[in-house]
N, C-alpha and C positions, 0 to 999 in steps of 0.2 A: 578724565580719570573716574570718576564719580560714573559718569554711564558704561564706563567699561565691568564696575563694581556693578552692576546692575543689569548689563549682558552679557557678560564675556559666557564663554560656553561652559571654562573651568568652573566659574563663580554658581552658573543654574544645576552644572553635575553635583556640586558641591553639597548644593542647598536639598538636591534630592537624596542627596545620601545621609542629608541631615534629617529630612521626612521620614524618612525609611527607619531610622538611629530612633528616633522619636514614636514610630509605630512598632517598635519590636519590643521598646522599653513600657509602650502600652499593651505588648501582649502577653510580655513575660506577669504584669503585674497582674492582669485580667484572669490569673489562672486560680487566684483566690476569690473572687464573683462568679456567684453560681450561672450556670450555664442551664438554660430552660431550654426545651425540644418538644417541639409536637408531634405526630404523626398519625395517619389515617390510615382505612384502608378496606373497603368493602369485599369480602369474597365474590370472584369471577362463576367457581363452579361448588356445587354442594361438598363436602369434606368428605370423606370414608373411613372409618375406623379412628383409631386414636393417633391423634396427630404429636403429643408430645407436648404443645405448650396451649394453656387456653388462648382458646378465638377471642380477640377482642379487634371491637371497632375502631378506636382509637386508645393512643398511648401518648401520657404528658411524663416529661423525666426532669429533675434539676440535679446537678452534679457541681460541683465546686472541691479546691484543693485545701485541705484545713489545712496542712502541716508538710515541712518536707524542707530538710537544710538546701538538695541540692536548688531547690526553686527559688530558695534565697541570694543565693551565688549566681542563677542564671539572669536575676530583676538586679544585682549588682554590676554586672559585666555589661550590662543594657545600659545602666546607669553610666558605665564610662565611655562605650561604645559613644552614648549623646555626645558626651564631654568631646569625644577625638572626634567625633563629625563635626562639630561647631568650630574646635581650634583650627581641624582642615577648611574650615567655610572662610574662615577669619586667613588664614593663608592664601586661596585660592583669591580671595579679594588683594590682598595686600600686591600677590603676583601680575593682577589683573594690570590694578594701577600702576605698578613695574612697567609690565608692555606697554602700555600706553603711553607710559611718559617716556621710554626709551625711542617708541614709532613716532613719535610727534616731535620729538627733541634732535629724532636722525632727520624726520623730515622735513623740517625747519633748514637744518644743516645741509641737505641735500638741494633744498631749494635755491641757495645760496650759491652750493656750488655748479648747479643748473644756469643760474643768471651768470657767473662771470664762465662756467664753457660755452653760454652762445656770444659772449664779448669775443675769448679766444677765437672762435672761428670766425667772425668778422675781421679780427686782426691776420689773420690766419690767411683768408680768401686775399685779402689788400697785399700779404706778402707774397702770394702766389704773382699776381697779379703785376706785382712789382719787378719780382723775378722775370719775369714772361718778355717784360719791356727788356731788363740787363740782356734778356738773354738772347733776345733779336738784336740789339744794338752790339752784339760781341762782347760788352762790359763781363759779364758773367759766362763760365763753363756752365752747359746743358746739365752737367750733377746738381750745380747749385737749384735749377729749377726744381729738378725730382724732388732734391730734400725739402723745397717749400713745400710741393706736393705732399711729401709722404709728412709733412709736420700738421697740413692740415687737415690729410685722413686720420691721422691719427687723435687730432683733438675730436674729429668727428665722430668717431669711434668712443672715445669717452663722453661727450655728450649723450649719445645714445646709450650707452651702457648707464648714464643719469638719470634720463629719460623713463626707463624701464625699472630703475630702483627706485624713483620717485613714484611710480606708480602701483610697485608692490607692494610698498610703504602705508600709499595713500587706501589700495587695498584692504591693508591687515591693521590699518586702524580706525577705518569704518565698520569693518567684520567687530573688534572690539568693543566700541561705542553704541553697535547697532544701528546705524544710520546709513544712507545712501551714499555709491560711493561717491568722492569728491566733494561731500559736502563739508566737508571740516581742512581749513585752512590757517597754516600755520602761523599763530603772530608770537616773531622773535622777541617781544617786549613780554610777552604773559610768560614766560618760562623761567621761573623763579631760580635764584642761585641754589646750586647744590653742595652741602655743607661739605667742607672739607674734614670729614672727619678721619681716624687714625685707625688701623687696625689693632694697636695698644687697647684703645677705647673698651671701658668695660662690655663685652656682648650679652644680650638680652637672650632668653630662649624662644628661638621661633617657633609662631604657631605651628609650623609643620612637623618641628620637632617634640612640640608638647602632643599633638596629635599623634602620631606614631609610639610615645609611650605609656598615654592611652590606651591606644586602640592595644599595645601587651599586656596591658594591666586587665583589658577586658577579658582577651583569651585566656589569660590566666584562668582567671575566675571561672571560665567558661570550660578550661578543662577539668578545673577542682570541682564542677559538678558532675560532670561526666563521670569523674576518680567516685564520689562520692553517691551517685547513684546505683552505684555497683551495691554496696553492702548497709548502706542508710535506708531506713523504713519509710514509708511515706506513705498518711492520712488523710481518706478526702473522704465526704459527704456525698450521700447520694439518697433522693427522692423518686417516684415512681406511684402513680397511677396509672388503672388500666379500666378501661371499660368495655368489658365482657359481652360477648353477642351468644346467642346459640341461631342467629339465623343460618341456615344452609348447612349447619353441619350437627351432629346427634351426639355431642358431646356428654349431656347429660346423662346417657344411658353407660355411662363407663364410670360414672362415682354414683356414691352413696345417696347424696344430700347434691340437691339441682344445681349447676353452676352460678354463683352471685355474680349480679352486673357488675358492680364497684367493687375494687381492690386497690387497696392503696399500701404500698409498704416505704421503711425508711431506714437509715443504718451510716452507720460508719464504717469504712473498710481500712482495713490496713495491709499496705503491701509489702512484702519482705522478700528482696530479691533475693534467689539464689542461686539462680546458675543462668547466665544469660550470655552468652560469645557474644553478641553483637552490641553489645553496650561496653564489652569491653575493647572492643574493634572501637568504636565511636571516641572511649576516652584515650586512645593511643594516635587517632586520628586527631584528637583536641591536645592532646602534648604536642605532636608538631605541628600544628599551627600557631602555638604559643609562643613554641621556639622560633617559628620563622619571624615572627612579629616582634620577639626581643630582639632576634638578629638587626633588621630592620630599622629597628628604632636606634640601635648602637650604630649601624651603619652610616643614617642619616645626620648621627652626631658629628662622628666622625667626618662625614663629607663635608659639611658645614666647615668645619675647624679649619681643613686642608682648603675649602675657599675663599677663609679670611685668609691663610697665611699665603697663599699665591693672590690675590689681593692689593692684600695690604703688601708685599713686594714686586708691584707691577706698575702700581699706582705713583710711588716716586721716580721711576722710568718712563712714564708716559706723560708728569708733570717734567720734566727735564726735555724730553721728546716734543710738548706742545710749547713749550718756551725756547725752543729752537727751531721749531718748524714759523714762530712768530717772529721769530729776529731774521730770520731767511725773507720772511716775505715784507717785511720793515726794508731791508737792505735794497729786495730785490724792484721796492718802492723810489729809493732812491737813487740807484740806480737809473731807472725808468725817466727821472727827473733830470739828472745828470746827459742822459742821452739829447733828452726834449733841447735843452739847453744848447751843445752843443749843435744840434742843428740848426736852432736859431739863430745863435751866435756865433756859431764856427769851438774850433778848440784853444785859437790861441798859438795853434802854431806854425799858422802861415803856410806859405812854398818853398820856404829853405827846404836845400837838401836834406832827406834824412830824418825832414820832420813825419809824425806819426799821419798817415793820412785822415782825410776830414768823414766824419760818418756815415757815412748813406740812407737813406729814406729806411731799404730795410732793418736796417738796424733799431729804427723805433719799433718796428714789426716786432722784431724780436725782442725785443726787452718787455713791450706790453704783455706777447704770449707768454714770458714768464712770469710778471710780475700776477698775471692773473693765474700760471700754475702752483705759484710759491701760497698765494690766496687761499686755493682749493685744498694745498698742504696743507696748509695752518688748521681752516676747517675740521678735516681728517684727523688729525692729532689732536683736536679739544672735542671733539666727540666720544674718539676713544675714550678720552680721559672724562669724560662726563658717563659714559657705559660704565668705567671701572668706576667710579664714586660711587656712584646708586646701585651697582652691583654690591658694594661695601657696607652699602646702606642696609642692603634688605640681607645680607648673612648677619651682620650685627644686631637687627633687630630694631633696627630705627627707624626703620622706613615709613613708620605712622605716626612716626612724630615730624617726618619731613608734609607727609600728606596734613596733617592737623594745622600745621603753619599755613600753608596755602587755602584753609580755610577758615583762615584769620581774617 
């Protein structure tokens, strides 16, 4: 879990979106630090007549924003922007370790029930086998053959269909970890209990949903500058040197008094918008964006809630579900035993007429191939119910109190 926090692909997109959150919040601020510019620039051909601005060789300028509410509101919406990228980085982690403890937890599970389907098809092939003899010796009708056959294509069939899940598994939890695949091997002892907790349980606000009302809180702000840059004045600072040539061109003969090398001028300007369409295009475009992102954030809540309450009502059906698919395969244990017995020792009821007849060989066949399907049930049904818990876990907002214990 811990390298999944540290490759997964959600967790790196994350982490950029958190850079990015971080550089916009450094550019919104940088608009109050003066801005220095230089530029050069030699005349190609001699000039002719009065060009309009004097010739100079080079120009230095410093410009910076003294004053302005919307610039305030757009370094505050950057401000939350940070905020909602980091809670989504803190989510994107907490997901990671989800998958990964879901793909390691199914593939432990799956491993399990890989070893007892190749038992099954060993019992499986023996019954075929067994069959094959009743059925030359006349003991058995030719159906009874097929059905062994078709019981051992068919286990065969699930073992492969194992096979293939086990490998997807092992796949997309190397892809997670970042590691080669098949290098990470499941041990059923490392896999820590997973709390039984209740959907009652008071729930926490997830970081995805803190991030999403964030990230409205930032629009907000982001279209009350837009609103606001329409009719609010805004003060900036501006510097300027110039350094005048008369090479190549005859400037001097159109004023009074000869062109001066150096000129340097400074000021403050004030702007006062008043009539601009497209800023106010911009701040109708920044209302709905705002809207969408309040939408968003309500929605997110809401889906949360609706996957605690189908949840937290699925969870006491699949613990009823996994303690009956365990009493099945307890029974189907004893059973199994029951049989063993009887072949060894008979049943007990002799050659009198009417007594139940005595077992036959395949009959252990069959009681094994269940008792190892009733197995692969049980499996099945505490997985589920291990998906619903830590599904429980991470809508309530616990789920890094379950990761914290494991790094106890």
């Amino acid at each position: 879990m811990d390298l999944a926090q540290k490759n997964s692909t959600a967790v790196r997109l994350a982490q950029a979106d958190m850079n990015k959150a971080n550089a916009v919040l450094s550019e919104t601020q940088d608009a109050i630090i003066p801005r220095v510019n230089f530029s050069t620039g030699l005349p190609v051909f001699p000039e002719v007549g009065f060009t309009g601005t004097p010739p100079s060789i080079w120009t230095a300028t410093v410009e910076s924003l003294i004053w302005g509410f919307p610039q305030k509101h757009y370094i505050q919406a950057a401000g939350f922007a940070v905020r909602s990228a980091s809670a989504h980085l803190k989510d994107a982690r907490e997901q990671a370790a989800l998958d990964a403890s879901t793909a390691y937890i199914e593939l432990d599970t799956v491993n399990q029930e890989l070893a007892a389907a190749f038992q099954q098809e060993s019992f499986a092939t023996r019954l075929v086998a067994i069959e094959q003899e009743r059925a030359e010796a006349g003991v058995d009708p030719l159906s009874e053959l097929l059905q062994a056959q078709l019981t051992a294509a068919e286990i065969k069939l699930r073992r492969q269909h194992l096979e293939a899940r086990a490998r997807t598994l092992a796949n997309n939890l190397s892809t997670l970890a970042g590691l080669p695949v098949g290098s990470i091997t499941p041990d059923h002892g490392s896999i820590p209990e997973i709390p039984q907790i209740r959907g009652d349980d008071r729930p926490r606000t997830l970081a995805g949903i803190d991030s999403a009302r964030l990230m409205a809180s930032s629009k907000q702000l982001v279209a009350r500058a837009d609103r606001e840059i329409n009719y609010l004045p805004q003060l900036s600072f501006g510097l300027q040197y110039n350094r005048n040539t008369t090479l190549l061109n005859e400037v001097n003969s159109f004023f009074a008094r000869p062109l001066p090398a150096n000129n340097f001028s400074s000021g403050i300007a004030i702007e006062v918008p008043l009539f601009d369409m497209g800023h106010w295009a911009k701040a109708r475009e920044s209302e709905a964006d705002s809207l969408r992102a309040t939408v968003e954030a309500e929605q997110a809540q809401r889906q949360n809630e609706t996957q605690i309450s189908e949840l937290s009502g699925s969870i006491g059906e699949l613990d009823t579900l996994a303690e009956i698919a365990s009493l099945k395969q307890r029974i189907a244990a004893e059973q199994l035993k029951t049989v063993l017995t009887e072949l060894e020792v008979g049943n007990g009821a002799g050659a009198a007429p009417g007594a139940p007849p005595q077992l036959s060989p395949k009959a252990e066949q069959l009681a094994r191939i269940d008792e190892r399907q009733k197995f692969q049930d049980s499996l099945d049904a505490g997985l589920d119910l291990a998906k619903a818990r830590l599904g429980l876990l991470r809508a309530l907002g616990h789920i890094q109190d379950w990761l914290n214990e494991m790094h106890k």
